[in-house]
C-alpha positions as CSV (number, residue, x, y, z in Angstrom):
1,X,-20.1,-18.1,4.4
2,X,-16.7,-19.8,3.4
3,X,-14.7,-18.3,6.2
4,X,-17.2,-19.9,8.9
5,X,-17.3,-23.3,7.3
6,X,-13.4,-23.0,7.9
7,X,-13.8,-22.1,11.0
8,X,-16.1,-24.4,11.9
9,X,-14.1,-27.4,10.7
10,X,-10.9,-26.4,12.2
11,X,-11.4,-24.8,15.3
12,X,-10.5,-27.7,18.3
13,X,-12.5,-28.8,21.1
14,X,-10.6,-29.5,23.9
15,X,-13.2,-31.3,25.5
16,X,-12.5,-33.9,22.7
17,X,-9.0,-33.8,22.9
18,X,-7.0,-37.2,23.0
19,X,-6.9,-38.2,26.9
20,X,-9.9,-35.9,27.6
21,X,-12.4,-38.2,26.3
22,X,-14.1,-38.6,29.2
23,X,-14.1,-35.4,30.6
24,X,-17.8,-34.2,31.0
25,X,-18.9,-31.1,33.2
26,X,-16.4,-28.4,32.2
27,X,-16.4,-26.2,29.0
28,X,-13.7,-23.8,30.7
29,X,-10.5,-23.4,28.9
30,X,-7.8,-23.6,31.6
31,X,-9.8,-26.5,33.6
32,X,-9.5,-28.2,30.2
33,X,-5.5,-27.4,29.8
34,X,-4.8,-28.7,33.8
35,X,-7.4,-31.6,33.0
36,X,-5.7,-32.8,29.5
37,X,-2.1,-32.2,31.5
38,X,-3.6,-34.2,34.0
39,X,-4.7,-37.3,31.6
40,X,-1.1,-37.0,30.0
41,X,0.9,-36.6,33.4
42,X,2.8,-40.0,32.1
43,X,4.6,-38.0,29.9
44,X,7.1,-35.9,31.8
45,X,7.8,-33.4,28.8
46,X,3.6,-32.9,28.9
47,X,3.0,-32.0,32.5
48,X,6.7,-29.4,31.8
49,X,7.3,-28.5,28.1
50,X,10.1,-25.7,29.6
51,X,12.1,-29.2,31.1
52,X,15.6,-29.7,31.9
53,X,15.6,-25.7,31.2
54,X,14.6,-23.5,33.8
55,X,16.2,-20.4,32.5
56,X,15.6,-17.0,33.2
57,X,13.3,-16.2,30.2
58,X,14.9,-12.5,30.4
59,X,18.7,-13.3,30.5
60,X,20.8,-11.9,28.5
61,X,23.8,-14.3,29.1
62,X,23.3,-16.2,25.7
63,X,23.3,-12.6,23.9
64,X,20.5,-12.9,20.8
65,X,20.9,-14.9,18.0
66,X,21.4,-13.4,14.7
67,X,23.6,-16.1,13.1
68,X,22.5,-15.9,9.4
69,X,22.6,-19.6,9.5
70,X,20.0,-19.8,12.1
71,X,17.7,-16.8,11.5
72,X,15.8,-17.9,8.1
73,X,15.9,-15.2,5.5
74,X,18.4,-13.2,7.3
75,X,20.3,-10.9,5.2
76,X,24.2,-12.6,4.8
77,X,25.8,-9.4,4.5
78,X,24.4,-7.3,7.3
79,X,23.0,-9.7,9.6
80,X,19.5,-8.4,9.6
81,X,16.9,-9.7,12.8
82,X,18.1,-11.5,15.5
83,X,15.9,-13.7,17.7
84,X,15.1,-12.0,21.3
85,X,15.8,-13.7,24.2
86,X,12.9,-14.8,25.2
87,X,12.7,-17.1,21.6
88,X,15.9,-18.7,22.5
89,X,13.5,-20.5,25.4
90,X,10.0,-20.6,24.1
91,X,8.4,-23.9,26.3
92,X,7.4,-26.1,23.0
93,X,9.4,-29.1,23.9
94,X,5.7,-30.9,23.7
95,X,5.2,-30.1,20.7
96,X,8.1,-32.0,19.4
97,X,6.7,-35.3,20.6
98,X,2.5,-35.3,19.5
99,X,2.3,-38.4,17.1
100,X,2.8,-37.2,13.7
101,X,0.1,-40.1,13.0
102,X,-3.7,-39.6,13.5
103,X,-3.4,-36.1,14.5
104,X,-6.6,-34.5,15.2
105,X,-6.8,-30.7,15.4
106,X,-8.3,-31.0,18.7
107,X,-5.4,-32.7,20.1
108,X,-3.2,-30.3,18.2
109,X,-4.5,-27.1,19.8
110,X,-4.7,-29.1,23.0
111,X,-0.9,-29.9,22.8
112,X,-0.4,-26.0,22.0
113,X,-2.2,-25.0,24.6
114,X,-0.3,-26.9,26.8
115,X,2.7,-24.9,25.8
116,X,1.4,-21.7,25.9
117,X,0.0,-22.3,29.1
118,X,3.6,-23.1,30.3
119,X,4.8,-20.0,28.4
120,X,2.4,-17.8,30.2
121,X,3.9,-19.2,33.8
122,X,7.3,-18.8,33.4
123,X,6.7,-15.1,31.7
124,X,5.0,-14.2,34.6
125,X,7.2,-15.9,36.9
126,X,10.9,-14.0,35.6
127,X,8.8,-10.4,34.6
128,X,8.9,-9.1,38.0
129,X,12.8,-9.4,38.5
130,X,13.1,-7.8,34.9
131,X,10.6,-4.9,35.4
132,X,12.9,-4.0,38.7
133,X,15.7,-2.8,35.5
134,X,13.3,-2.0,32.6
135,X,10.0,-0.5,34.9
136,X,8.3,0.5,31.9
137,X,8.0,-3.3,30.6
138,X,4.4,-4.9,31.0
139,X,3.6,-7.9,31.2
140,X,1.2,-7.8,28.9
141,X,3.6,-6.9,25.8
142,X,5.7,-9.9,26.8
143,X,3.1,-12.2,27.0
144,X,1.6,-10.7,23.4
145,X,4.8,-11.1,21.6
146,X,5.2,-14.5,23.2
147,X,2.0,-15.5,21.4
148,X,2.6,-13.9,18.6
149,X,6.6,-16.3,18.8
150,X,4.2,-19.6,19.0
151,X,1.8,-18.2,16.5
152,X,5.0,-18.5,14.0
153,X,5.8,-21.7,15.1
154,X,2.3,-22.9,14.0
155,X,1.7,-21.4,10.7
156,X,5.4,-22.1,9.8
157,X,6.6,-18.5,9.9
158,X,9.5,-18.9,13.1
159,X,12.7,-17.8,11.4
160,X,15.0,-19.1,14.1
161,X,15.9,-22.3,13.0
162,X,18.1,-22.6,15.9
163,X,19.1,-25.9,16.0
164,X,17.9,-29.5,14.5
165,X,15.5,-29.6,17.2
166,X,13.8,-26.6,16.1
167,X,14.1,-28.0,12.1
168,X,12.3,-30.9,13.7
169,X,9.7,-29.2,15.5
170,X,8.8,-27.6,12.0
171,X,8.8,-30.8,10.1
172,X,6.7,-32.5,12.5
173,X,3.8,-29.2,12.1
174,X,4.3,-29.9,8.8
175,X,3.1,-33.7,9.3
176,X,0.4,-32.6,12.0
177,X,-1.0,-30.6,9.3
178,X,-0.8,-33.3,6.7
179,X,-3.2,-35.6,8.8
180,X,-6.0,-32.2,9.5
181,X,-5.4,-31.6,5.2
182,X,-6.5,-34.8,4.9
183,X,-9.2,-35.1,7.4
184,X,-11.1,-31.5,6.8
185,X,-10.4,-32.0,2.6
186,X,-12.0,-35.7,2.7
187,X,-15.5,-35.8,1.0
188,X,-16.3,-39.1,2.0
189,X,-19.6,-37.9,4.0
190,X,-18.7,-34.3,4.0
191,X,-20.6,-31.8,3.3
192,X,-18.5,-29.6,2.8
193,X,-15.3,-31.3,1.7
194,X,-15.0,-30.3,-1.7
195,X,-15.0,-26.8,-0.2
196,X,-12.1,-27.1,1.4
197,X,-10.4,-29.4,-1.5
198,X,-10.7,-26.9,-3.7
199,X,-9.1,-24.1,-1.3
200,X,-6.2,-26.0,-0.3
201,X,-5.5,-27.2,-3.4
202,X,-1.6,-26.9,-4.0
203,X,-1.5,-25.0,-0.7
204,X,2.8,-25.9,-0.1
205,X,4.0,-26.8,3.3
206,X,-0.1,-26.4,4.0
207,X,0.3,-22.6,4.9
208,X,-2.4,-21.5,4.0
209,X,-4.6,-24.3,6.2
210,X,-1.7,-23.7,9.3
211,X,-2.5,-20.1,8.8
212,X,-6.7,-20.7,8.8
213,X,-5.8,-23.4,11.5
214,X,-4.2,-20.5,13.7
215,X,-7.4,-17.6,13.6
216,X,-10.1,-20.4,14.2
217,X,-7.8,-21.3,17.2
218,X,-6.1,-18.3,18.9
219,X,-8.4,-17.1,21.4
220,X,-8.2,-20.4,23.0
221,X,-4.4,-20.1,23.1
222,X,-4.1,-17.0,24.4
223,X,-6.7,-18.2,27.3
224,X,-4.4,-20.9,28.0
225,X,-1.6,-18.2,28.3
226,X,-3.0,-16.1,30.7
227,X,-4.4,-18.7,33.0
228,X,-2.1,-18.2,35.7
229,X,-3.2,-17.2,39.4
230,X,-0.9,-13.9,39.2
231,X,-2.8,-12.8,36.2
232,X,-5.8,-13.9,37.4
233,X,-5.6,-11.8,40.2
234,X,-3.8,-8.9,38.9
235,X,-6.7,-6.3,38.0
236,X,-4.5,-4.1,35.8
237,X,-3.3,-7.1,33.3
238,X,-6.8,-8.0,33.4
239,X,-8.5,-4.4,32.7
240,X,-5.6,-4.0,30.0
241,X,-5.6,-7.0,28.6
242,X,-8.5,-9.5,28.5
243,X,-11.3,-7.0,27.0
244,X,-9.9,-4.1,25.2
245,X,-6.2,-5.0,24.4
246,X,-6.5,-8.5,24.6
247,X,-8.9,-8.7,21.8
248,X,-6.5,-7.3,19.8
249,X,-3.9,-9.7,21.1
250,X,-5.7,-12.8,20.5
């Protein structure tokens, strides 16, 4: 089957990550994430992607942003979406800084996990205080859409542009993806190669392969996300959204 070859070839390992090359004994997702942030603790943007900016992730003191020249697509005339506040924060300041040469795709997801991971904490950390003014806001929605915010950012979909930094981030996925294209589509001792030649062939920007790269890989994210201790021990985000909801979110 096609879609499992895909799969198979781009789905990380995060045991084989870049700084987790020794790491033996574990096949647990968040012992992997705190191990990899661990190996890369040198970098002070990798062990706190959300640096510099400890905001409250729920503020409304920045108002949203629907700027037509920093929501892509927006419509000029009415001002169509804005981006909620939470976007205005999302923790992906690592991601601006992974190599853009040699990139492997388990370093890639190992880097996003890193965020999400982050994401997930500081969600968690702010929702009570919010929940005090909206009470019928769960935890589990925020964290969902918060995915779904980085999910854009991956396969290129993120229509706040925001600022340079955020045109950066983008360019740099862009040349991430370059290096997995030309891995995955090599047939020098690939089986199945040509395969994947032939279906990324002409695929602009690589969206179609960020896309493929993204549902081979999303489980693992969302793991990341929700490896804090307060969801860990919270029964209801657990009953609501690791088995039955959380499918569906991840």
């Amino acid at each position: 089957d096609t879609g499992d070859i895909i799969r198979g070839l781009l789905k990380g390992n995060l045991q084989h990550a870049k700084g987790n090359d020794e790491l033996v004994g574990t096949n647990k997702t968040c012992e992997l994430v705190e191990e990899y942030r661990r190996k890369t603790i040198n970098d002070p943007i990798n062990s706190d992607p959300c640096r510099k900016e400890d905001v409250n992730r729920f503020s409304d003191k920045e108002g949203a942003q629907c700027d037509n020249r920093k929501i892509r697509d927006n419509d000029k005339k009415t001002g169509g979406a804005c981006a909620p506040y939470r976007r205005l924060h999302v923790c992906d300041k690592n991601m601006e800084k992974i190599p853009t040469s040699k990139t492997s795709t388990d370093t890639l997801l190992a880097e996003v996990c890193i965020a999400a991971n982050h994401e997930g904490e500081t969600l968690t950390r702010y929702h009570p205080k919010y929940q005090e003014i909206y009470s019928d806001s769960q935890i589990c929605t925020v964290l969902a859409r918060s995915f779904a915010d980085i999910g854009d950012i991956v396969r290129g979909r993120d229509l706040y542009g925001g600022n340079k930094k955020k045109e950066k981030l983008e360019e740099n996925f862009k040349k991430y993806f370059q290096q997995i294209h030309d891995d995955v589509t090599s047939t020098s001792g690939r089986t199945n190669g040509k395969t994947l030649k032939d279906r990324y062939e002409g695929d602009k920007n690589y969206s179609k392969l960020r896309e493929d790269w993204w549902t081979a890989n999303r489980h693992t994210v969302w793991k990341a996300m929700t490896c804090s201790k307060e969801l860990k021990d919270n029964r209801y985000f657990r009953q609501t959204c690791s088995d039955t909801h959380g499918s569906s979110v991840a």
